[in-house]
C-alpha positions in Angstrom: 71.6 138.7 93.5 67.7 139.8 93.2 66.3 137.7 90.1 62.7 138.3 89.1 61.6 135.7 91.2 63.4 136.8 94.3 60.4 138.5 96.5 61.1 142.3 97.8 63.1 142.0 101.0 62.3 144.9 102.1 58.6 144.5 101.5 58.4 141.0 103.2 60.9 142.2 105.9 58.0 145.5 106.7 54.9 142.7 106.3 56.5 140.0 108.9 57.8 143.0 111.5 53.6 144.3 111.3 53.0 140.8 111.9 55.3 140.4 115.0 53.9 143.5 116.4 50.3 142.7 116.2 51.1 139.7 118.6 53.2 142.2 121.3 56.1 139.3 122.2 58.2 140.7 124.6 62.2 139.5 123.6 61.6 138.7 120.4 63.5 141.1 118.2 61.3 140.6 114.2 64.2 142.7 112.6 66.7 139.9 114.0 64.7 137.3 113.1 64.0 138.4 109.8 67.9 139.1 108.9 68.5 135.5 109.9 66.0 134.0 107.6 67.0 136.5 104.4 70.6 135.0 104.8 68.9 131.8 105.1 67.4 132.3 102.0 70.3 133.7 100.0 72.3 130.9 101.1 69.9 128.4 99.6 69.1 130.4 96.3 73.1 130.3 95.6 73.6 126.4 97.0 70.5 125.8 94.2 72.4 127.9 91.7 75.5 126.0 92.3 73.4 122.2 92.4 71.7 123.6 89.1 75.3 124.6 87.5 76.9 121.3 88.1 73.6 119.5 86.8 74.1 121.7 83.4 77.5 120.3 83.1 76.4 116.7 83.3 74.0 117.3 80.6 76.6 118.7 79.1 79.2 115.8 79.0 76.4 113.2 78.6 75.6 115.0 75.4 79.6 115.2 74.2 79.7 111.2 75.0 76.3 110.9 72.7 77.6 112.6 70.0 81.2 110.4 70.2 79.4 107.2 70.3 77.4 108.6 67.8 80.3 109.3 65.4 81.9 106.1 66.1 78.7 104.3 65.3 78.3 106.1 62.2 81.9 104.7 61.0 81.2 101.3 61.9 78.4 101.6 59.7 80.3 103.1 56.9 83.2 100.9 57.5 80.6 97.7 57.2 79.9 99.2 53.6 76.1 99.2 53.8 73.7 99.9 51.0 74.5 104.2 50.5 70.6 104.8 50.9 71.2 103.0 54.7 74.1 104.4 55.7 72.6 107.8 54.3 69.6 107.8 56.2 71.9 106.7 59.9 73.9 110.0 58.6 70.9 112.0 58.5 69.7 110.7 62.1 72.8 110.9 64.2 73.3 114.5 62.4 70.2 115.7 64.0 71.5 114.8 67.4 74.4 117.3 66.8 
């Protein structure tokens, strides 16, 4: 899944294979090595993708369990029947958070 971060495969895979044939190994195959290391690579961009998914959904119910103790501190503060201009301005806060 090429973002546009994700280098041209086919540019790095032509730059590493001039590379490997500057030095002359004998039985080392650059194409080989090269197809190993793009799989490699893919593996770890969708492992990050996953990692960076489940952290989104942490944020996620961290923010739902703000917003709940947020509401239920707002009540308390209703129920305790402060001054309206207080329990206005705690209104106005733990709105902003929504």
């Amino acid at each position: 899944m090429p973002t546009s971060q994700t280098p041209d495969i086919q540019t790095l895979t032509n730059q590493i294979n001039e590379m490997f044939a500057k030095f002359n190994m004998p039985g080392v195959d650059p194409a080989a090595l090269v197809r190993e290391q793009a799989r490699n690579i893919e593996a770890f961009a969708q492992a990050t993708q996953v990692a960076n998914k489940g952290a989104y959904g942490v944020v996620e119910k961290q923010l739902e369990l703000f917003r709940a103790a947020s509401s239920q501190l707002l009540m308390m503060f209703e129920d305790a029947a402060l001054p309206p201009r207080s329990a206005a301005n705690w209104r106005n806060r733990l709105t902003r958070w929504r």
